[in-house]
N, C-alpha and C positions, 0 to 999 in steps of 0.2 A: 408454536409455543410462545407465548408471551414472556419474556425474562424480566426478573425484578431488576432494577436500575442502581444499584449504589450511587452517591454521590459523595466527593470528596475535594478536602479544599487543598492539598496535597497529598502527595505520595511518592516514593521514591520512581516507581515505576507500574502503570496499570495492571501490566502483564505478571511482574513479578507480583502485586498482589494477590490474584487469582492463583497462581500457583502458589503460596504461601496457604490459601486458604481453601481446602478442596473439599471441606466439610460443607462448604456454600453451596456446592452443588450447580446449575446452569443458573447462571445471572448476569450480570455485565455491570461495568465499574468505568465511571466518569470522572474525571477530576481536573481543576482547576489548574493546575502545574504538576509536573513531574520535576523531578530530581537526579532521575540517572534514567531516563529515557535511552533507548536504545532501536536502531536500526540492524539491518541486514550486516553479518560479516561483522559483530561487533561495536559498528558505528554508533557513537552518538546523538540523540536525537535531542537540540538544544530544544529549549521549552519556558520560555518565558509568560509566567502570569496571565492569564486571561485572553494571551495569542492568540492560542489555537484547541485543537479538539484532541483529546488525549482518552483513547476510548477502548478499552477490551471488553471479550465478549468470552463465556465458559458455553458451548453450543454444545447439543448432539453430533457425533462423527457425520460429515455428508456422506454417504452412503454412494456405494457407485462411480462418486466422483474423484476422477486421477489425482493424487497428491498435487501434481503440478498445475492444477487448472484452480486448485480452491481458491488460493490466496486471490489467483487472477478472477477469478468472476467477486468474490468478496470483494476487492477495491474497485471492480465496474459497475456494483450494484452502489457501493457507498459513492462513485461519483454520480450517479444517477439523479442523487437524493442532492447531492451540495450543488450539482447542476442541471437541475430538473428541464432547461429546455435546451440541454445540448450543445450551448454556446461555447464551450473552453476545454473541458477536464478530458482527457485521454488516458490513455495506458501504457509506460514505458514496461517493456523487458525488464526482470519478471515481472513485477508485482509493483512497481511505481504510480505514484497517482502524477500526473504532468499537465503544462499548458505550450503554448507556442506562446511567446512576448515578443517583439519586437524581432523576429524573426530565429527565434535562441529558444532551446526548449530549455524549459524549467520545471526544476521538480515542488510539486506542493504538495507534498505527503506522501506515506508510506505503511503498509502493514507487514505484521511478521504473522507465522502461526504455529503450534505445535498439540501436537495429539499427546496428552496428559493423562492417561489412562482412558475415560469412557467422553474425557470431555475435548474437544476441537477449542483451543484457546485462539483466539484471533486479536492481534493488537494495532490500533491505528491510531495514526499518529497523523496531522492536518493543520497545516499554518493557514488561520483565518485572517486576523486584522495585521499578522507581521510576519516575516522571515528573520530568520539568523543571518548574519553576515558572512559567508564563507567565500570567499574569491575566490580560493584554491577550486573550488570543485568542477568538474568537467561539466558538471548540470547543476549549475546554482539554484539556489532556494528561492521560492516567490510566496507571495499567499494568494486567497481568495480574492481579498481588497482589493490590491494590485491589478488583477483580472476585472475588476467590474461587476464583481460576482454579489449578488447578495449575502447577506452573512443573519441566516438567524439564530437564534438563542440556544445553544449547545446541548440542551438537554430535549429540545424536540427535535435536532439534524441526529443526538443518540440512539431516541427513540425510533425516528424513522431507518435508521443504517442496522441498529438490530432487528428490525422488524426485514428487512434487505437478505440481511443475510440467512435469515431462516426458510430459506430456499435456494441452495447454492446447486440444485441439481439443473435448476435453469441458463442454457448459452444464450447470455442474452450480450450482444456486440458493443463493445466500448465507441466513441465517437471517433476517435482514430487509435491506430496502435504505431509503437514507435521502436524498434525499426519496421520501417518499408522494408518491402521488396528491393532488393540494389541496394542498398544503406550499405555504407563502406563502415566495420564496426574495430574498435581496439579496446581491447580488454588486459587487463596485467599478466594472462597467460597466453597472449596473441592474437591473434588480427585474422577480420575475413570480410566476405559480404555475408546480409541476410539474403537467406534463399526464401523462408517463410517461418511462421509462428506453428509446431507442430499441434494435430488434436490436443495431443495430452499435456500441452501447454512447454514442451522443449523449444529451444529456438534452433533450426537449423541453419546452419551456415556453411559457406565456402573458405576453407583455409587453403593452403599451400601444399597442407600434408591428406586433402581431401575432404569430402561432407563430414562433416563434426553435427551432434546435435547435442545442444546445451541445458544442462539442467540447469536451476538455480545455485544450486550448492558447488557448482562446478567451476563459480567462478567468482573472483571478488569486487567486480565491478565492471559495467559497462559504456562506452560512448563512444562519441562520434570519431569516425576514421580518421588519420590524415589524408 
């Protein structure tokens, strides 16, 4: 399915547009800054002018495919496209778009998603030429630039990442996934190792209190051990 492309020179938020407007029916909506961008768990997703790529999609339900695998094959098919020969882009637990820098992973974008009656809204969010400044965070911000990445014109990396995701029934393997196996992990509800990344996209881990396996919604953030 081909989707029509909106273009916009602001908007509060891509995602809440599409849900604002469901008479649109399946399309996808680009825009030059958002306004109240938003991440997982409420977070904030700052968005400065002409940064980065701020892109929703109104799709068909993937059919088939586990709740917990979409969002993850969605953001490995859209790194595919912003790093077509492999060099950088991976996949943080859940759904994070990441790179390795200077030996520190970083995060460079991010998608949300939710089933709105018949339509799979998918929203991503990707620092191209700049990151925010966040110190505090356990996995700071980078862009594309940063990486060495090319960076082309926002409205053919949309065109090609919805043309991506209109096949989300395909396992096709990210360049790496982050945690490993052994990864010592702490999260605000406790601590363990990673055992592995389940099929259906859970993360199973070793706690204290025994094998735990992790949704997304189960928790409010992840990273590296002490």
């Amino acid at each position: 399915m081909e989707l029509p492309l909106i273009r916009l020179a602001e908007v509060d938020s891509t995602q809440a547009f599409l849900r604002r407007h469901p008479h649109l029916g399946f399309c996808a909506v680009l825009a030059d800054r958002q306004l109240q961008g938003r991440g997982r768990q409420g977070n904030r997703w700052e968005s400065a002018a002409g940064a980065g790529l701020w892109l929703s999609a109104a799709l068909p339900a993937a059919a088939g495919v586990a709740p917990g695998l979409v969002l993850q094959r969605a953001m490995i098919a859209a790194a595919q496209v912003l790093d077509p020969e492999g060099r950088a882009l991976g996949l943080k637990w859940p759904n994070d778009l990441v790179a390795w820098k200077a030996g520190r992973l970083m995060k460079v974008g991010g998608i949300l998603g939710e089933q709105v009656g018949p339509r799979l809204i998918l929203g991503l969010g990707v620092n191209l030429s700049s990151a925010p400044d966040l110190p505090d965070r356990a996995i700071p911000p980078a862009c594309l630039a940063e990486l060495g990445l090319p960076i082309p014109a926002t409205t053919n990396l949309a065109v090609h990442i919805i043309k991506a995701w209109s096949c989300l029934t395909q396992d096709v393997q990210p360049l790496f996934r982050w945690p490993e196996t052994g990864t010592s992990l702490r999260w605000e509800e406790g601590q363990g190792t990673c055992l592995d990344w389940e099929p259906d996209g859970r993360l199973k881990v070793a706690t204290a209190h025994g094998v735990q396996r992790l949704s997304a919604g189960d928790i409010s953030g992840i990273g590296q051990g002490a």
